[in-house]
N, C-alpha and C positions, 0 to 999 in steps of 0.2 A: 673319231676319237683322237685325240692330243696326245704327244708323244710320252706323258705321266701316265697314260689310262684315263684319265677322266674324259668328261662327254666335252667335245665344242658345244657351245651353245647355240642355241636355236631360236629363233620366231617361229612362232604358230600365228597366223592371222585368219579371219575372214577373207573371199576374196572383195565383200563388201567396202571391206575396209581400204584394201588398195585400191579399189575402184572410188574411193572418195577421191575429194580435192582440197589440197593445203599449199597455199606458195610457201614451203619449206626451205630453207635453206638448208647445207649439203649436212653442216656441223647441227643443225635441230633436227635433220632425219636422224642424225647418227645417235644423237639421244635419245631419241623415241624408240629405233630399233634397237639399241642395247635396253632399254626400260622396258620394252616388251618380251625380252630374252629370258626374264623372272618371271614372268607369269605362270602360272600353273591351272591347267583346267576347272581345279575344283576350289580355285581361292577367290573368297569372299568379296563381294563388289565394296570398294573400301578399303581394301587391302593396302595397305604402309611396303613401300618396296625401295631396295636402297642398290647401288652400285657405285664403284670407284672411277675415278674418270680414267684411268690409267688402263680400263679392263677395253675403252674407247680406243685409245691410244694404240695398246697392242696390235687390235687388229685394221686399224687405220693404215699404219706402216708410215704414221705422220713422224716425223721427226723437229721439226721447229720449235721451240722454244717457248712459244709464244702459244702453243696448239691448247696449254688447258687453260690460259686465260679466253682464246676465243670461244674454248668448249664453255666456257661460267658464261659470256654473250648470249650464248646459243640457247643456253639453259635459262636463261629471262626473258628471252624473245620467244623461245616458242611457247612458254604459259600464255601469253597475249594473243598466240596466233590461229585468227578464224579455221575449222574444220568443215568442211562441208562432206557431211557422212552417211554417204548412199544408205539407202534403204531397202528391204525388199521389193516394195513397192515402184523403184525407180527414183522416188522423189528424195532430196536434201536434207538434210538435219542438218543445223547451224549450230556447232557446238566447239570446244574446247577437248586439246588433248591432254591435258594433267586437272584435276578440281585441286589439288595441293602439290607445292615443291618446296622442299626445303634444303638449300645447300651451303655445306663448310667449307670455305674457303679453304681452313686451313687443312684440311685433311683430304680436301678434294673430295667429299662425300656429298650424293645427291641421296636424298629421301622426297619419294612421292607417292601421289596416288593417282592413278588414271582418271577421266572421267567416267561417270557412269556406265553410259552407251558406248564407248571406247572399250572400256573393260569388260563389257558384253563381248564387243567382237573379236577379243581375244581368248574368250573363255568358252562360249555357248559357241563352237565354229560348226554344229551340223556336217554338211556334206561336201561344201562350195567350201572348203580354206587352201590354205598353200603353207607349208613349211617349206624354211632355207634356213644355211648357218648364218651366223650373225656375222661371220669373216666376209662370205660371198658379196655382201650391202656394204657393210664398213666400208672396206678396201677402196671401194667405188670412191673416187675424188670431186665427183660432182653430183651436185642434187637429181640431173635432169637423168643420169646416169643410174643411180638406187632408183627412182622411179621407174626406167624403160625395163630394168631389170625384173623386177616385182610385177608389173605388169606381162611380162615374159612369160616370168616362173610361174604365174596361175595357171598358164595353160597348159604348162609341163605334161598332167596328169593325160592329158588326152593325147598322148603319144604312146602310154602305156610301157613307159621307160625306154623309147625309139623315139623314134623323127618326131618332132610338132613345130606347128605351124599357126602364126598367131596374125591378121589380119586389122589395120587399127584404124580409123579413118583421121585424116591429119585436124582434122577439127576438134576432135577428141584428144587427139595426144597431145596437141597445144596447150588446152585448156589445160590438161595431167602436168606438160613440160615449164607450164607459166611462162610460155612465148611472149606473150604480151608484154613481159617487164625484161626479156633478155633483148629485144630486137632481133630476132633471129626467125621473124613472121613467115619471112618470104622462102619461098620452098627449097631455092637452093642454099639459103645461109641454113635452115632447120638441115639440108643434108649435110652439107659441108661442116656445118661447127655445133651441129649435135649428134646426130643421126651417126654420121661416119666414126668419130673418134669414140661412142658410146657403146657400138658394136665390138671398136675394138677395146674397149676396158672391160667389158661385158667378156668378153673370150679371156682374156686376160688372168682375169682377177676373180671368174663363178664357176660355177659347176654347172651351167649350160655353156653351150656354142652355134653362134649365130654363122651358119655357115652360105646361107643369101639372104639377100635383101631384095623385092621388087617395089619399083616405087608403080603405082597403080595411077592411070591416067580416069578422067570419067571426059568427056571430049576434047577441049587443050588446054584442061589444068588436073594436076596430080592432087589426086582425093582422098587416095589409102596408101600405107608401106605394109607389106607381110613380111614377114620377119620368118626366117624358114629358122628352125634351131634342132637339139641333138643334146642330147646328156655329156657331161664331159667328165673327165677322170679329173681334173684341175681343181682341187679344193685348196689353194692357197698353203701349198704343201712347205712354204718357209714357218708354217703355223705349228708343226709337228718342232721344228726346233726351237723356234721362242717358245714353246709350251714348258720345254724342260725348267727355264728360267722362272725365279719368281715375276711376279707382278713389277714394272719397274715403279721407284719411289720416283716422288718432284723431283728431277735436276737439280744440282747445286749449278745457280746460274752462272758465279763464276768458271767453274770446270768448262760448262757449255759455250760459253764465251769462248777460253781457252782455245775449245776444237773451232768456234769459228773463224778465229784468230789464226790456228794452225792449216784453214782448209783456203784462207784469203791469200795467207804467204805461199800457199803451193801452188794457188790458179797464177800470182804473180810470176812466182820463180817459171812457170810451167810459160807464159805470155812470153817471158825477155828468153828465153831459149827459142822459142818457134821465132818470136821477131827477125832475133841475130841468124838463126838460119835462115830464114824466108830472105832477109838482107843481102845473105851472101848468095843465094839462089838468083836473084836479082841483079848482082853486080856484075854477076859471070852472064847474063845472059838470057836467063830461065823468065819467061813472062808473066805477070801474076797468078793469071789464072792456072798455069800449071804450078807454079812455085806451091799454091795453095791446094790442090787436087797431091803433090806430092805428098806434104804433110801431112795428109788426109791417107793415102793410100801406103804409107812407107813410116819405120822409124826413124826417129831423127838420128841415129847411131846410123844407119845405113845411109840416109842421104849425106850425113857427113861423112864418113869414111868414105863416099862414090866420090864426092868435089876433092875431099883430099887424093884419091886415084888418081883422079881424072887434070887436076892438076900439076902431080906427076910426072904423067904421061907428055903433055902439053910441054913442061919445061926438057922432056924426054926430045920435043921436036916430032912426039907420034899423033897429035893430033891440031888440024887444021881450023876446023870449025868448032871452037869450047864447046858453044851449047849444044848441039845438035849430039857432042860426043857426051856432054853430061847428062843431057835428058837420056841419054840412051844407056850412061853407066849408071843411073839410078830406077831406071824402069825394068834391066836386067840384074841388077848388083852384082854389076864385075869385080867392087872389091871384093867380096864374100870371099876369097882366100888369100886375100893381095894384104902385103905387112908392107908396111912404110919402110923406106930405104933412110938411111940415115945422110942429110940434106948438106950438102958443101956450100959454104958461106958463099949466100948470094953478092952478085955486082951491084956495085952501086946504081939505082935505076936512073935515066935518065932523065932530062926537065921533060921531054915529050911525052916519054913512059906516065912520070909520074901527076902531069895533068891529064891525061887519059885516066889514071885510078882514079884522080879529084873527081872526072867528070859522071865514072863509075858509082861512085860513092854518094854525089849528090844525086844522082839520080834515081841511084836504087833508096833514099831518104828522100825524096820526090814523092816516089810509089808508096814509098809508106807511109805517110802524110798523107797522102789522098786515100790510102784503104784507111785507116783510119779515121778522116773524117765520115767515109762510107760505112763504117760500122757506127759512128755514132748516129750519124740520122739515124740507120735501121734502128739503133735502140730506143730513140725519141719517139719513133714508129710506132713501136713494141709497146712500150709504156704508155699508151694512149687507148690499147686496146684493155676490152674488160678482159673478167678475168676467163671466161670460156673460149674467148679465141687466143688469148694465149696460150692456150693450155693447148689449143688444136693443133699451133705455128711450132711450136716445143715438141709434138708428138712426132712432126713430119721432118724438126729436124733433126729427132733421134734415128728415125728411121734411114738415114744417110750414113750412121755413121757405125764404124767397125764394132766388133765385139768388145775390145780393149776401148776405145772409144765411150762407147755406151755407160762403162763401167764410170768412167771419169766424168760423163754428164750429169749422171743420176746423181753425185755427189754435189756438182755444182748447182744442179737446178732445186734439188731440196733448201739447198742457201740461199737461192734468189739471185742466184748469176749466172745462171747460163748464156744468156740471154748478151751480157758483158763479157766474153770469154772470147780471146782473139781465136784461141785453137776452133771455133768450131762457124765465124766468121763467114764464112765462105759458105757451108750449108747456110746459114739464117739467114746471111742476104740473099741468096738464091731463092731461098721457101718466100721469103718477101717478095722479091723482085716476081716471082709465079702466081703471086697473087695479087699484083698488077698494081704495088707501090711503087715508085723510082728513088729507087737507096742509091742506084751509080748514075752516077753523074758523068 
């Protein structure tokens, strides 16, 4: 129930029907399962069925700008697209999933009707169906991902609200995942860049939880995955607070602009502050890779106040070796109680002092000129993959980073920059450089 009282909505399917086969794309699943979500057991084969794409939207948790023009895509493409729709029998039916669509652009309203045999196996479901909410699919950001899911949740029943455990042979799941058009054939790309990140959206974002995986050998090639799973308490519980909120209207695209405009100036203003620290982390001494493991593990408020310490101390004559004392006042934060003394005009520095700083200066602008050209390959890298191993390489390098962190990626990656973001630099090209590109030079 939704935080108004009214019901989430629901699919009701056959499990016939998820046992079909459709290369769907993620936004024509998400149509179909909100368009299944109005069905009602006892409505007439024929039935006129209408929804808002905005009702898509909510539970997508899509934010881009662009998401209901590619939802109208979605909605053209899959009237055109083959169904192949098991029967009891075992054999095929080659059919269609809408016989009628009609949609408003301007109002964003989709009017349809099922096909036939489709709206059979939504209606006439017997004993073999499966219910789920319509959040648990939505939510889901890849096609291959609402598939493993549904195919999951069939078997739910036979746990009798406990453990279940579902067995798939990879020939079969292929066929379901449409391997053939992602290139992800081969067993370790299907675990690595579907199988693995699918488990984890699947725990994420449903109301099961896949808590092992075996991948099943049959002599020296891997032929089945079982999928162990568990009911979960996880129903997309940010669903109870949008529910208060009306339905959102189209964007005014200037406004939206606006915030994209206000979210480019922050990731900038956010770049030349970590730079000029990383810079001066450099000049004194600090080596990239920790300069950058700093940033990462520390606020920039403490690594500056520790160089301001620390260089205190140094013109105090209390310390001998900068770096070694700096790495050590930012890994302990000596300043944490230490106030800046108020500084008597320095001597003029000498020619020798002060090509020493020249030599400091270009050097530490050396380093940075070289991560910089190493963050660009990564990105030319990045951009070359589709969009499922992007989405793998982005999951692994959230997984590096702090709570506060996380917070700040998830805004940047909804805009399409993460990926471009000096702050986070050092996990990407690591996640790269682990998967056996050469970003460093």
């Amino acid at each position: 129930m939704s935080g108004d009282g009214s019901m989430l909505p629901v699919v009701r399917k056959s499990n016939l029907l998820i046992e079909s086969i459709c290369k769907a794309t993620t936004n024509e699943k998400r149509v179909v399962i909100m368009g299944a979500s109005k069905v009602r057991k006892d409505d007439p084969v024929g039935q006129t069925y209408s929804f808002h794409l905005s009702e898509i939207k909510k539970y997508s948790g899509v934010q881009n700008k662009r998401f209901y023009k590619d939802l109208a895509e979605a909605i053209v493409s899959i009237k055109r697209r083959d169904l192949w729709l098991k029967q009891e029998s075992g054999r095929f039916e080659l059919t269609n999933w809408f016989s009628w669509i009609d949609y408003d652009e301007k109002t964003l309203t989709l009017k349809f009707r099922f096909d036939q045999s489709v709206h059979e196996f939504l209606t006439v479901l017997g004993e073999n169906f499966t219910t789920y909410l319509v959040s648990n699919a939505i939510s889901l950001n890849k096609a291959q991902y609402i598939t493993l899911f549904e195919l999951l949740k069939s078997y739910q029943y036979k746990g009798n609200g406990k453990k279940f455990y579902r067995e798939i042979e990879i020939d079969y799941l292929s066929e379901r995942l449409n391997l053939s058009e992602t290139g992800y054939e081969r067993f370790q790309d299907l675990r690595r860049f579907i199988i693995e990140p699918a488990v984890k959206a699947i725990n994420q974002c449903t109301d099961i939880f896949i808590y092992k995986v075996d991948y099943i050998k049959t002599g020296r090639k891997y032929t089945a995955i079982s999928f162990y799973c568990e009911p979960s308490d996880q129903i997309r519980i940010a669903l109870d607070t949008q529910s208060e909120k009306p339905l959102p209207q189209v964007e005014d695209e200037q406004e939206e602009d606006e915030k994209q405009i206000d979210l480019v100036e922050f990731i900038d203003e956010k770049e030349k502050e970590l730079d000029a620290i990383k810079a001066e982390l450099l000049k004194h001494g600090i080596i990239t890779s920790v300069a950058e493991k700093f940033l990462h593990d520390f606020s920039t408020d403490q690594i500056q106040k520790n160089i301001e310490y620390t260089l205190e101390q140094k013109a105090k004559g209390k310390v001998s070796d900068l770096a070694r004392y700096l790495h050590d006042a930012i890994t302990n934060n000596y300043a944490k109680s230490w106030k800046p003394q108020k500084t008597e005009p320095q001597k003029k520095p000498s020619d020798v002092s002060k090509k020493a700083a020249q030599e400091k200066d270009r050097e530490a602008e050396r380093l940075l000129n070289k991560e910089q050209q190493e963050l660009e390959r990564a990105i030319a890298f990045f951009e070359k993959f589709d969009e499922v191993t992007q989405v793998s390489i982005l999951d692994e390098v959230e997984q590096k980073l702090t709570k506060m962190e996380k917070v700040r990626f998830s805004i940047a990656r909804k805009a399409n920059m993460a990926h471009k973001e000096r702050t986070y630099a050092f996990h990407f090209k690591q996640v790269l450089t682990e998967k056996g590109f050469e970003v460093i030079q």
